[in-house]
Legacy VTK file of the C-alpha trace (Angstrom):
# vtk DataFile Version 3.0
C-alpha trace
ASCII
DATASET POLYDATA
POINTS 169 float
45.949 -7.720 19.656
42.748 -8.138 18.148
40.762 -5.966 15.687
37.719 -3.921 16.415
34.573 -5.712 15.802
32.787 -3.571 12.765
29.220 -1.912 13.727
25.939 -3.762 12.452
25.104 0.003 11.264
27.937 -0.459 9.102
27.610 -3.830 7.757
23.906 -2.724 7.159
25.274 0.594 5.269
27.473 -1.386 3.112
24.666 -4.109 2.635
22.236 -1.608 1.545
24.851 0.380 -0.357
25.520 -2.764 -2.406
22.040 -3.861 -3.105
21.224 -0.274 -4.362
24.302 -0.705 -6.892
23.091 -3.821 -8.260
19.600 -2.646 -8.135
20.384 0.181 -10.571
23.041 -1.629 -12.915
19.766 -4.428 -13.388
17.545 -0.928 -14.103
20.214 0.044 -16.993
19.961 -3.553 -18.314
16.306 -3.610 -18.399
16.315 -0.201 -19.977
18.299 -1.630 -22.618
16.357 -5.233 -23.434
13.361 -2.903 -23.779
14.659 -0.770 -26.110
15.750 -3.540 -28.244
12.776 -5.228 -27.570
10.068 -2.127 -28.667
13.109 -0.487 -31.154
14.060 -3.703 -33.249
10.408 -5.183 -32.779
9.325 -2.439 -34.673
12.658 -2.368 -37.282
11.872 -6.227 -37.602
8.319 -6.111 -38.764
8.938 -3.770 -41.759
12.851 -5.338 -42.874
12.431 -7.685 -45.840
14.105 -10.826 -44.582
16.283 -11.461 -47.747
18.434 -8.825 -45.886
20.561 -7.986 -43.341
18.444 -6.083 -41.023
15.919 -8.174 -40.455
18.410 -10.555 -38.785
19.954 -8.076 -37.177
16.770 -6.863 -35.424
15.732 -10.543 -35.340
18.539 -11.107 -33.054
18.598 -8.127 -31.074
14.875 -9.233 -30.236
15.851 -12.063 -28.865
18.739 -10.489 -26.846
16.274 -8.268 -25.630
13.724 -10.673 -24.300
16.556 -12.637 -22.394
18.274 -9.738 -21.204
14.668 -8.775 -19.616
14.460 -12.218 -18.335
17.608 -11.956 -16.231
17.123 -8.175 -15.287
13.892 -9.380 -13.616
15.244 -12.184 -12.057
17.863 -10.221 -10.857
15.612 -7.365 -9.496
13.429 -10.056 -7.690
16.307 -11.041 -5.735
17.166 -8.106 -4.291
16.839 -7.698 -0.608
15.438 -4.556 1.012
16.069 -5.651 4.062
19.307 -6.395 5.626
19.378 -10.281 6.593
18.875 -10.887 10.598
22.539 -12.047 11.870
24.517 -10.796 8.736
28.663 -10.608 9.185
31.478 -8.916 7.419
32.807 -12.595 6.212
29.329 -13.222 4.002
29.459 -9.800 3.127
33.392 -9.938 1.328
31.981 -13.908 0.090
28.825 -11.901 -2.116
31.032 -9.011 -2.970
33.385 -11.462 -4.178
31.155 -13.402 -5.998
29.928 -10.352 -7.367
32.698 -8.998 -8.466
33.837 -12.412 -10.372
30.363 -12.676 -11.687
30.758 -9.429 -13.359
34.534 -10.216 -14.294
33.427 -13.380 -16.025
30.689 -11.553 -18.014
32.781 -8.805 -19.417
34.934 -11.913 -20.658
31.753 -13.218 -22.290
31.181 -10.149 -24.090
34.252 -9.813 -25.562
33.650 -13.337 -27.139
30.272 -12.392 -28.200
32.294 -9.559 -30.407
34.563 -11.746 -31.672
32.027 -13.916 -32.898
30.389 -11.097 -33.735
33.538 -10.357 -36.371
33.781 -13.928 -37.353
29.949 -14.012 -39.004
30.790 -11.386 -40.398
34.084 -12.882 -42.280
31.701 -15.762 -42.783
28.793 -13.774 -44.583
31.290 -12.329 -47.421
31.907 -16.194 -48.658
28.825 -17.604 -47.606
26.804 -18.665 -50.671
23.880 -19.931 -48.570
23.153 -17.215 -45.393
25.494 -14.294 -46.099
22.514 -11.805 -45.100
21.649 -13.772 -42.095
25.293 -14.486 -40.900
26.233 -10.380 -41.682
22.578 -9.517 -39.998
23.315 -11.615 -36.744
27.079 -10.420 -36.616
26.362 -6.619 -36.703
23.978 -7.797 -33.651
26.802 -9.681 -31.603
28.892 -6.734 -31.967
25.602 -4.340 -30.792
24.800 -6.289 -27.785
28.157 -7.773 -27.180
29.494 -3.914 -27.190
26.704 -2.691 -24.812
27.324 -5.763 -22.504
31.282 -5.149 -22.475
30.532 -1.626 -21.387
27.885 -2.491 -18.938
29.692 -5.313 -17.234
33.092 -3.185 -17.009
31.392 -0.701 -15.351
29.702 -2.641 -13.211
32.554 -4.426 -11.985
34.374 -1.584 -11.789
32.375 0.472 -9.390
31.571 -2.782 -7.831
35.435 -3.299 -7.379
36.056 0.330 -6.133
32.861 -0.378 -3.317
34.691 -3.517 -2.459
37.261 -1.712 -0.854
35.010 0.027 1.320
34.898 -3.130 3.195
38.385 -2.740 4.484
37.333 0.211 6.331
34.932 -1.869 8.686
37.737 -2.838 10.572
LINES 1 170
169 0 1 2 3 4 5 6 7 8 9 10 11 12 13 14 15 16 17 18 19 20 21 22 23 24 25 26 27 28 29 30 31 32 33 34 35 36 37 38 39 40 41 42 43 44 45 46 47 48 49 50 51 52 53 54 55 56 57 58 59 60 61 62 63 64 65 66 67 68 69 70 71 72 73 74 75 76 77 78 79 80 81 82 83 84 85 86 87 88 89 90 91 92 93 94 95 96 97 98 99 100 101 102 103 104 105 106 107 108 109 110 111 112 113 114 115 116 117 118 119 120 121 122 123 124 125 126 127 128 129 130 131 132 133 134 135 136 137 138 139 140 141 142 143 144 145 146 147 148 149 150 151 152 153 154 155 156 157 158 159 160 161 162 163 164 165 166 167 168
């Protein structure tokens, strides 16, 4: 007995579906690198940078700008058009990658916190940088918190809309 081939309106539904997921979680992420980059470019051009807060909005600046850099990237992928001869096999190989890309980057985050805590065990017996190191650690645990939320989510609802595809058949 062989199963029912799915309908290209589907495939395109779920296509379309999917892009419009991604298209909005790379929308939240640019939302966020340019409120770092507008709310801690300001904060950084009046800190004094013997303290803390200047590295801390240092940093975030800089997470900002590369956070932009792959939100754009990622938004200029994005297809608006479903792909001429497009199966249900490349569609579960993308979700999947998807859904691992997102799984790896909540791991990610979770180190970024981490190191976030260790500068900031490092900055209390650091005769040289303790501003800087306590300054960049309060920023790990900033972005590395947003990015742990963000990335759960996403793979979350990307996870959930995975199953979806088991209903094609």
């Amino acid at each position: 007995m062989s199963l029912p081939l799915p309908l290209a309106s589907d495939i395109a539904f779920f296509f379309q579906s999917r892009e419009l997921l991604i298209g909005r979680g790379l929308a939240v992420l640019a939302a966020w690198a340019l409120l770092n980059l507008i709310g801690s470019g300001y904060l950084l051009r009046r800190a004094d940078r013997r303290y803390a807060p200047y590295y801390f909005h240092g940093m975030n600046v800089g997470w900002g700008a590369i956070n932009a850099a792959l939100a754009c990237w990622g938004i200029l992928q994005l297809h608006f058009r479903v792909p001429a001869g497009l199966d249900v096999a490349e569609l579960f190989r993308t979700q999947l990658y998807y859904e691992n890309l997102f799984l790896f980057n909540t791991g990610l985050d979770v180190a970024y916190i981490m190191t976030g805590y260790y500068l900031r065990a490092q900055s209390a017996s650091s005769v040289q940088w303790p501003q800087r190191l306590l300054g960049f650690g309060q920023s790990l645990w900033v972005q590395g918190g947003f990015l742990l939320v963000f990335d759960a989510v996403m793979w979350t609802v990307m996870h959930w809309q995975g199953k979806g595809l088991f209903f094609l058949f």
